[in-house]
DOROPA-565436 format. One record per residue (C-alpha): x, y, z. Coordinates in pm, whole numbers, plus 32768, in hexadecimal, padded with zeros to 4 digits. Layout:
// DOROPA-565436
   east   north     up
      X       Y      Z
...
//
This chain:
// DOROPA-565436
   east   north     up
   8000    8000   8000
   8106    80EA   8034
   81A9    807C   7F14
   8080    8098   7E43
   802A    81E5   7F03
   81D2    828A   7ECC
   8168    822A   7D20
   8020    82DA   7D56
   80BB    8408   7DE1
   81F4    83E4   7CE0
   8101    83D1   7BE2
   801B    8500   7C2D
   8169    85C8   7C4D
   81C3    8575   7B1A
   8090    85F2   7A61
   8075    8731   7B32
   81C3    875B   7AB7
   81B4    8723   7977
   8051    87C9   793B
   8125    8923   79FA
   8245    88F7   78F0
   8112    88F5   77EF
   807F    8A0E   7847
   81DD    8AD7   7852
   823F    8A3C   7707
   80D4    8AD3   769B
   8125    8C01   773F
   8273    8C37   76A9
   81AE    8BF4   7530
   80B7    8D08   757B
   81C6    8E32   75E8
   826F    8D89   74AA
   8175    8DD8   73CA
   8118    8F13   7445
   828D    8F78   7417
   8253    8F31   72F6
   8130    8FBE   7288
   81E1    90FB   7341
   82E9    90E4   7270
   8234    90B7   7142
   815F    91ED   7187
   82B4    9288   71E2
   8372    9235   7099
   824B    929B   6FD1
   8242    9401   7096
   83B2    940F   7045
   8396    9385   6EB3
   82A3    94B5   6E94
   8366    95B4   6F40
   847C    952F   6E37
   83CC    9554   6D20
   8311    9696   6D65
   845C    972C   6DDC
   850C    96C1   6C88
   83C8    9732   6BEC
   83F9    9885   6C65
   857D    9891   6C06
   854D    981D   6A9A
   8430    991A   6A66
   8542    9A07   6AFF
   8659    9989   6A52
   8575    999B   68FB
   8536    9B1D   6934
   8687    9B6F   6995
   870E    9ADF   6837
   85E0    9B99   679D
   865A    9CBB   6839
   87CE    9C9C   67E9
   8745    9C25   665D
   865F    9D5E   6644
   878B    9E42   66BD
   889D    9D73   65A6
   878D    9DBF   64C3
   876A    9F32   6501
   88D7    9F69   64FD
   88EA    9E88   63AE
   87ED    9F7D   6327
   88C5    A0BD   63B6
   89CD    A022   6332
   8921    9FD4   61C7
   88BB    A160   61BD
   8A18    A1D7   6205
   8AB4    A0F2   60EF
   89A1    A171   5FF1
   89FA    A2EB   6053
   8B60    A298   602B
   8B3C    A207   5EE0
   8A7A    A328   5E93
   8B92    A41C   5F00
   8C8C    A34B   5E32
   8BA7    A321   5CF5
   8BA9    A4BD   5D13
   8D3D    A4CB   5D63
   8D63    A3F5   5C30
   8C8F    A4F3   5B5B
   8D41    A60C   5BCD
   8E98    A57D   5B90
   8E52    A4F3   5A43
   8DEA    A672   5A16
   8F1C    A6FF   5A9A
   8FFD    A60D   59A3
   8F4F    A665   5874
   8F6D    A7C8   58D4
   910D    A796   5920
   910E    A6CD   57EB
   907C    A808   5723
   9179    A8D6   57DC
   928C    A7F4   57B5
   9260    A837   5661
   923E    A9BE   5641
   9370    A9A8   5704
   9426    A8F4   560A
   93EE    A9F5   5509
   9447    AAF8   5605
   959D    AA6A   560B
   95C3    AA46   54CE
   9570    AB9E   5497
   964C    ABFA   55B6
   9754    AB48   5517
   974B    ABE4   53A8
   973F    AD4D   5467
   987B    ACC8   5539
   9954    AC79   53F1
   98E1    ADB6   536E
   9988    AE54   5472
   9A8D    ADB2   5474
   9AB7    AE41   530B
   9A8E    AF89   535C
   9B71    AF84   546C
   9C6A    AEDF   53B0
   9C31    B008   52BC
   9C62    B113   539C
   9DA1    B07B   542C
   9E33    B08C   52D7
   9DCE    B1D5   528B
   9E6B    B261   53DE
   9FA2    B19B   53B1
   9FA3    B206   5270
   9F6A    B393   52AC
   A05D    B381   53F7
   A17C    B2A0   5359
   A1A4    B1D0   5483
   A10E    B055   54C1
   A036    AFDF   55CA
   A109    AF5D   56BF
   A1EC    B05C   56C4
   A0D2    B169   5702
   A094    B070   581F
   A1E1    B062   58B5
   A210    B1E9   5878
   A0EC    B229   5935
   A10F    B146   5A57
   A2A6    B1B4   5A7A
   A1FB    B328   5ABA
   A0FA    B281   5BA5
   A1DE    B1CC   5C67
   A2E5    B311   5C77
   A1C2    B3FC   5D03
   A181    B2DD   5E09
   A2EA    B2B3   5E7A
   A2FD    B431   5E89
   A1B8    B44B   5F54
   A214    B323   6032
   A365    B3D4   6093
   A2E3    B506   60CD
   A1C8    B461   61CD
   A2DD    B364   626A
   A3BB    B4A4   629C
   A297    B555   6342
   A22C    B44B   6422
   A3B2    B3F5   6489
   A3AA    B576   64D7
   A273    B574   6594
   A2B3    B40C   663B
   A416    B4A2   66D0
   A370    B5FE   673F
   A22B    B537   67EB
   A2EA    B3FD   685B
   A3C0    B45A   69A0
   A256    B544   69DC
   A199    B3D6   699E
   A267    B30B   6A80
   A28B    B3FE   6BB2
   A10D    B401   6B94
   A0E2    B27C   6B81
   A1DD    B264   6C9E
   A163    B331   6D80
   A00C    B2A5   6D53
   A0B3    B112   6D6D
   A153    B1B2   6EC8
   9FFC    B248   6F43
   9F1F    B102   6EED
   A006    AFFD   6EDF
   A116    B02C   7030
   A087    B00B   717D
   A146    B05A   72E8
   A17E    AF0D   73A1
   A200    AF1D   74E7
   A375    AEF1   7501
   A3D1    AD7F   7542
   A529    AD59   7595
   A579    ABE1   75E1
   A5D2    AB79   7758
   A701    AB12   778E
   A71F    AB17   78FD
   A676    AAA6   7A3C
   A656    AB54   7B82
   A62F    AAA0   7C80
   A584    AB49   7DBE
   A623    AA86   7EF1
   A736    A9B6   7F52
   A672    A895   7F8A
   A5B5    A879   7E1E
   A70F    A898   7DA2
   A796    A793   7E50
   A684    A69D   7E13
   A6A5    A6B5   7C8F
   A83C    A68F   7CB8
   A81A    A558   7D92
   A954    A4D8   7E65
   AA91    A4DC   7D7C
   A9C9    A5A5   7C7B
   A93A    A438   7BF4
   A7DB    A4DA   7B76
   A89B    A5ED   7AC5
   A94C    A518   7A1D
   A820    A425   79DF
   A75D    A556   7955
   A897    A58B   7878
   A8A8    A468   77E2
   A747    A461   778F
   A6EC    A581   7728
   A837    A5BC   7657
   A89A    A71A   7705
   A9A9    A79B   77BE
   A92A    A840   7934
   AA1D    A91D   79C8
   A9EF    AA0A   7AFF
   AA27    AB68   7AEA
   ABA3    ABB6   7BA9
   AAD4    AD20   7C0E
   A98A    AC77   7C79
   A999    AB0E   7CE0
   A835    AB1E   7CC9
   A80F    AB55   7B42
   A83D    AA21   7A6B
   A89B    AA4F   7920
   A82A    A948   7814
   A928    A938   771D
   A8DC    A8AF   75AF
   A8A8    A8F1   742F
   A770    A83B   7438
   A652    A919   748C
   A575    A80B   7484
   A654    A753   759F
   A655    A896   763C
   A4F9    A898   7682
   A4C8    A762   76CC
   A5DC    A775   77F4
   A564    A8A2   7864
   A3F6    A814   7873
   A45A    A6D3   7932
   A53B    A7AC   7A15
   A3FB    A8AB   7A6C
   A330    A731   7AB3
   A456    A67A   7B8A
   A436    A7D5   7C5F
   A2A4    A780   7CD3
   A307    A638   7D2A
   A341    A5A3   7E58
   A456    A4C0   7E1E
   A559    A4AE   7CE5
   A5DF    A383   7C97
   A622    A2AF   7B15
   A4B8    A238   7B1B
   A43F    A38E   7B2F
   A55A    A435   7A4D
   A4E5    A34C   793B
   A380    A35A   79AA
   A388    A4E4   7953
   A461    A4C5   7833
   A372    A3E4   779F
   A267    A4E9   77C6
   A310    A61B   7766
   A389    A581   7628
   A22E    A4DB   75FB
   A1BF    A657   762B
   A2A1    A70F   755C
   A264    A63C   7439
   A0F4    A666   7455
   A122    A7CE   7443
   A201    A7BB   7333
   A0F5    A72D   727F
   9FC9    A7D9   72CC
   A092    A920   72A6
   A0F1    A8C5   711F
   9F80    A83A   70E1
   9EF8    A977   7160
   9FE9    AA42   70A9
   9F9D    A9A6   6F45
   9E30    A9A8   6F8E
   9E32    AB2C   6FDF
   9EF9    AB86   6E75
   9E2F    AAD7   6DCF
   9F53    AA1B   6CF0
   9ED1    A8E2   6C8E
   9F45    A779   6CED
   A066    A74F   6D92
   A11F    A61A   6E14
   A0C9    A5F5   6F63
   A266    A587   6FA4
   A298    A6F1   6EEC
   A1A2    A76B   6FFC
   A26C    A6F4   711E
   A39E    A7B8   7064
   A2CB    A8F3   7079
   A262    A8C4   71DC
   A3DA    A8B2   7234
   A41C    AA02   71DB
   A34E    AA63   731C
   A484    AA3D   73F5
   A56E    AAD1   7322
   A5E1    AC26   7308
   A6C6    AD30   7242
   A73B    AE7E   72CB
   A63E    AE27   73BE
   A54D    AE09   72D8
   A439    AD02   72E6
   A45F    AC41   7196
   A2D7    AB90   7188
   A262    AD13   71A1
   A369    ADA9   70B1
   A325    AC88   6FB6
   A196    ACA3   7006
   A1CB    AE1F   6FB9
   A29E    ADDF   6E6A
   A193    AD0D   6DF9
   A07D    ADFB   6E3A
   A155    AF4C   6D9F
   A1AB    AE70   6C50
   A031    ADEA   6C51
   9FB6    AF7C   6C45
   A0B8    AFDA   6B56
   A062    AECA   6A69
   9EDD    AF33   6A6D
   9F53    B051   6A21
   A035    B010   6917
   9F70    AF20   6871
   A02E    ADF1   68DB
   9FC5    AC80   6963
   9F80    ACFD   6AE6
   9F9C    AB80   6B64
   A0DD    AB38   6AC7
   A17B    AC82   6B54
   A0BE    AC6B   6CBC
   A16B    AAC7   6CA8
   A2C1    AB92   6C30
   A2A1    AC7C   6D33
   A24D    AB6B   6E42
   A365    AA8F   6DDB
   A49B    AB82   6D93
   A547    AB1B   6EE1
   A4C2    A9C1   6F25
   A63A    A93F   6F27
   A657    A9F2   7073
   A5C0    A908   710E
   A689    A7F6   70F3
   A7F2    A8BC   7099
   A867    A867   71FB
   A85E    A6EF   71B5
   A8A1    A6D6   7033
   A9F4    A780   6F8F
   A987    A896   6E7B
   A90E    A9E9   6EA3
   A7BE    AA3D   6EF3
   A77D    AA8A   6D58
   A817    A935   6CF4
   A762    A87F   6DD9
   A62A    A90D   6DB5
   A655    A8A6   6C21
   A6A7    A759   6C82
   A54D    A759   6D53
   A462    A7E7   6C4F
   A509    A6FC   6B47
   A4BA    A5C8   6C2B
   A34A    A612   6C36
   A314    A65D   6AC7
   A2CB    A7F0   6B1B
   A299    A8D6   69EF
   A3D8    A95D   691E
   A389    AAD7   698A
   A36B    AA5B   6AC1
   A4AE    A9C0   6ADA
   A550    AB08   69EF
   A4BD    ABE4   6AF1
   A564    AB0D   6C28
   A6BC    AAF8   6B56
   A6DF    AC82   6AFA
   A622    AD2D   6C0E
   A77C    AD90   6C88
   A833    ADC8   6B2C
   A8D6    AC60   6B19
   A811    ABF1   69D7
   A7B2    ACB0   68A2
   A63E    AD34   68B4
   A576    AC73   67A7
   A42C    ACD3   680F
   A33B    ADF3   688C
   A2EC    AD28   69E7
   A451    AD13   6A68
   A473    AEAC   6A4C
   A333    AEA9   6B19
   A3B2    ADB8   6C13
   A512    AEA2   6C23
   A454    AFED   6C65
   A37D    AF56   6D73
   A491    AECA   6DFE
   A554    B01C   6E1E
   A3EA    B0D1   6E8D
   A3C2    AFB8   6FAE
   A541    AFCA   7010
   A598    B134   6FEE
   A44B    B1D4   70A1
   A49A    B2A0   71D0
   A471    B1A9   7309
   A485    B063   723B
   A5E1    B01B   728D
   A6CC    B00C   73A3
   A817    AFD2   7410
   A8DA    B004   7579
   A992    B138   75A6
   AAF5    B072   7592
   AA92    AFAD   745C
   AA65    B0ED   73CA
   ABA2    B196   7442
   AC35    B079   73B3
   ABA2    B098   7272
   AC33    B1D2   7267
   AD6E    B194   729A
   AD89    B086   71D5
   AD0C    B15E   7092
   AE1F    B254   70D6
   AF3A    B14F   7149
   AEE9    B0BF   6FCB
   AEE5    B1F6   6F09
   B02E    B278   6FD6
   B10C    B166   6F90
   B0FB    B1A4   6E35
   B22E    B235   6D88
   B1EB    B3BC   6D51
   B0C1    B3EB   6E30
   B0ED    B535   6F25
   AFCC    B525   6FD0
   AE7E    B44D   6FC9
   AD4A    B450   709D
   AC0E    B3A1   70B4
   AAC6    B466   70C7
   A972    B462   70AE
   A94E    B324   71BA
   AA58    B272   7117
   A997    B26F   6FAA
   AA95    B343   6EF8
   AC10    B391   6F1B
   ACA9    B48F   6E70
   AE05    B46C   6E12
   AEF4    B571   6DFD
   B047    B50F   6D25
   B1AD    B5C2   6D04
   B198    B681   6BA9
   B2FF    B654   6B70
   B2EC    B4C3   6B96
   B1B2    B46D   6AFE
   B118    B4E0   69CE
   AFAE    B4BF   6906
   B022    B365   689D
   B0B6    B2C5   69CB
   AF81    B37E   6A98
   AE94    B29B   6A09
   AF60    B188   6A15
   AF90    B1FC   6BA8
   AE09    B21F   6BBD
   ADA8    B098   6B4C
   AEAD    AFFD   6C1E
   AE22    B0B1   6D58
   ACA3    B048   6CBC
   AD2D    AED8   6C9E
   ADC8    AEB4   6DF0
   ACA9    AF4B   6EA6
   ABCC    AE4C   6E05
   ACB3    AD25   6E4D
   AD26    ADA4   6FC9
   AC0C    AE50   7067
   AA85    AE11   7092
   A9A0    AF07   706F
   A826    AF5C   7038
   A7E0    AFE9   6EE5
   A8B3    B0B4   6E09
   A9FA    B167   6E4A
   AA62    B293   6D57
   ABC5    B2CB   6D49
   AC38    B408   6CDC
   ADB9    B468   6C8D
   AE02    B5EC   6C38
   AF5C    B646   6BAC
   AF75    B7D8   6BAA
   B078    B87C   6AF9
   B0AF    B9F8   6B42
   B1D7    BABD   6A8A
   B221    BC2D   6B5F
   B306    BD13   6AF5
   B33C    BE99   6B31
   B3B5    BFB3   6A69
   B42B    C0FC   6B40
   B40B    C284   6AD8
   B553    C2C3   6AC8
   B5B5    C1B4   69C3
   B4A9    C20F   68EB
   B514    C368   68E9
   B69A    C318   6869
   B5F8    C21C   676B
   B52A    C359   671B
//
């Protein structure tokens, strides 16, 4: 029974079971099928969005190429009208040009019997005039070409006459006016062109203002001196007077400054030792040399001369620091340049070739202290090297007579240079230099055979010889006179020109008494 009643209940388990799991299984069909009907209705919603929405772009599409085909077809039709207008216009262009040839055609040929016409007048005259030489040969006796030749011989006699006669005049007039023509122009190149720069005589001493200063640049055994020395390339030497003036001894000027500059440093410091020496050396060298080439930049730029070499440049600057007859050379070369620029406006003349001339006349100062040649020679050898202009380089050769003048320029250059170097406070010179000077004119023109007496005047610019009568005559005078011209110029320096002047006077005295002339009466 328990058996029988365990199957019973195993049974009715079973079928409660399995009629659940029918009922889901029918379920499950049901929510299928009304997914699908869902999805049906869904996909059919969808297919006629689809197609209405592709509908709506074709019909859009469609009147969007109607559009575009009305708007090819309008500008086809534009296009059409403006072909048939041109074809018009050309159709009329035609007509009017096959007008215009038949009427040059016509013409062409009315022309042509023009010329020909022309041409049988033309040999007529020929005729004619071939008639009417032969009757005035004929009448005069005398051919053609030797009328000719008669006739221009006159012609060209009358010219030569009148050509002398107004060359004659104008040498006349040019001599009378000229000296009145150049006082004006230099006087006016003196007024524009010079300026007054401050005097700028170079330094070459220190003083120092304690004991202490002094003996911290020296250092024990004088080892900075000597450091300095050797570095800078100068001599320093105390004053035997003052042992607190330095002098710095060199021909360098550009040494000099740059000792002098270190020295004024060191003084500021603390402590002097090699580190610092070099330290300062360093930067007054570093210093200079900027200078020296701002200082020729600036100075081209302000002449306005054109390119220059910037290693020419650095030449130029150089001439800052160097001086004759205590004359700054930058300024006196600056004024050169600005005198020859004015005269050459005014003459006519390139004005950037003469201002360049002007600038460059004395650029071999610069470096005469380190290179053998004079000043003139070197500064040659300078505007050679850098390809300058041939009146540029005349000018530099024969500004002080060395060279023959071969053009306009280097006479500009020379009278600037005299107008810069001779005007009252340009130049300079200590009171024994001068004394000197002096004496060494006179001491030259004494120890020549014959002199008497000589003496130097005018500042030193002229001596005036006076010679024996008896000893020297007109001959050996001016013999006398070039040797004293020549040794000057090989023994002495001097600014500008000296005039030497030797005077031989020759006086015969004799008397005649009353009473004599009374016997011989």
């Amino acid at each position: 029974m328990i058996v029988l009643a365990a199957i019973i209940g195993g049974g009715t388990g079973f079928y409660l079971q399995k009629k659940k799991h029918e009922q889901e299984i029918q379920e499950a069909y049901q929510k299928a099928s009304q997914i699908i009907a869902d999805a049906k209705v869904e996909a059919a919603d969808k297919h006629d969005k689809v197609i209405q929405s592709g509908k709506q772009r074709v019909d859009e599409y469609r009147e969007s190429n109607e559009e575009e085909l009305a708007s090819y077809e309008a500008d086809n039709r534009t296009r059409e009208s403006r072909i048939a207008q041109r074809q018009r216009a050309n159709d009329s262009t035609q007509q009017r040009l096959d007008q215009t040839h038949t009427r040059l055609a016509e013409r062409r040929v009315e022309l042509d019997e023009e010329k020909a016409e022309i041409a049988k007048l033309h040999d007529k005259e020929q005729e004619l005039q071939q008639q009417r030489l032969s009757n005035l040969q004929d009448r005069a006796n005398m051919t053609w070409d030797n009328a000719k030749d008669e006739i221009l011989s006159n012609l060209a006699d009358d010219l030569k006459k009148e050509r002398d006669v107004e060359i004659r005049y104008l040498n006349d007039e040019s001599e009378v006016e000229a000296p009145k023509i150049a006082r004006i122009l230099a006087e006016d190149s003196i007024q524009r062109g010079t300026q007054d720069y401050p005097r700028e005589h170079t330094e070459h001493s220190i003083q120092f203002n304690d004991n202490g200063s002094k003996q911290k640049l020296v250092g024990k055994d004088n080892i900075n001196l000597r450091y300095i020395e050797s570095l800078a390339g100068v001599d320093l030497i105390f004053d035997p007077d003052d042992n607190k003036l330095m002098h710095i001894a060199t021909s360098d000027p550009v040494r000099r400054e740059i000792a002098r500059n270190t020295i004024n440093n060191l003084m500021v410091l603390r402590q002097v030792n090699a580190q610092t020496i070099e330290q300062q050396i360093n930067m007054a060298t570093n210093d200079i040399m900027t200078d020296i080439r701002k200082v020729g930049e600036d100075t081209v730029t302000s002449l306005h001369i054109g390119f220059v070499h910037p290693d020419l440049m650095k030449i130029i600057g150089r001439l800052k620091y160097r001086t004759s007859y205590g004359q700054n050379v930058l300024n006196h070369s600056i004024e050169v340049a600005q005198i020859a620029g004015l005269l050459a406006s005014e003459l006519g003349f390139d004005v950037r070739i003469a201002r360049r001339a002007g600038l460059l006349h004395d650029v071999g100062k610069a470096i005469d202290h380190d290179v053998d040649g004079t000043h003139v020679e070197l500064g040659v050898k300078i505007a050679e090297t850098f390809g300058e202009d041939e009146r540029v380089i005349n000018a530099i050769a024969s500004h002080h007579g060395d060279v023959e003048v071969t053009t306009p320029i280097a006479n500009l250059v020379a009278a600037g240079d005299s107008i810069s170097g001779g005007r009252p406070g340009a130049r300079s010179e200590s009171v024994e230099e001068y004394i000197n000077r002096l004496r060494s004119l006179e001491h030259i023109a004494s120890q020549k055979d014959g002199v008497k007496e000589s003496y130097a005047i005018q500042a030193g610019r002229e001596i005036r010889i006076m010679v024996d009568p008896q000893q020297v005559d007109d001959r050996k005078l001016k013999l006398l006179t070039n040797d004293v011209k020549d040794q000057i110029q090989d023994e002495l320096t001097y600014p500008g020109k000296i005039k030497v002047t030797s005077i031989r006077s020759f006086k015969a005295v004799s008397f005649v008494g009353k009473e004599r002339r009374r016997k011989k009466a």
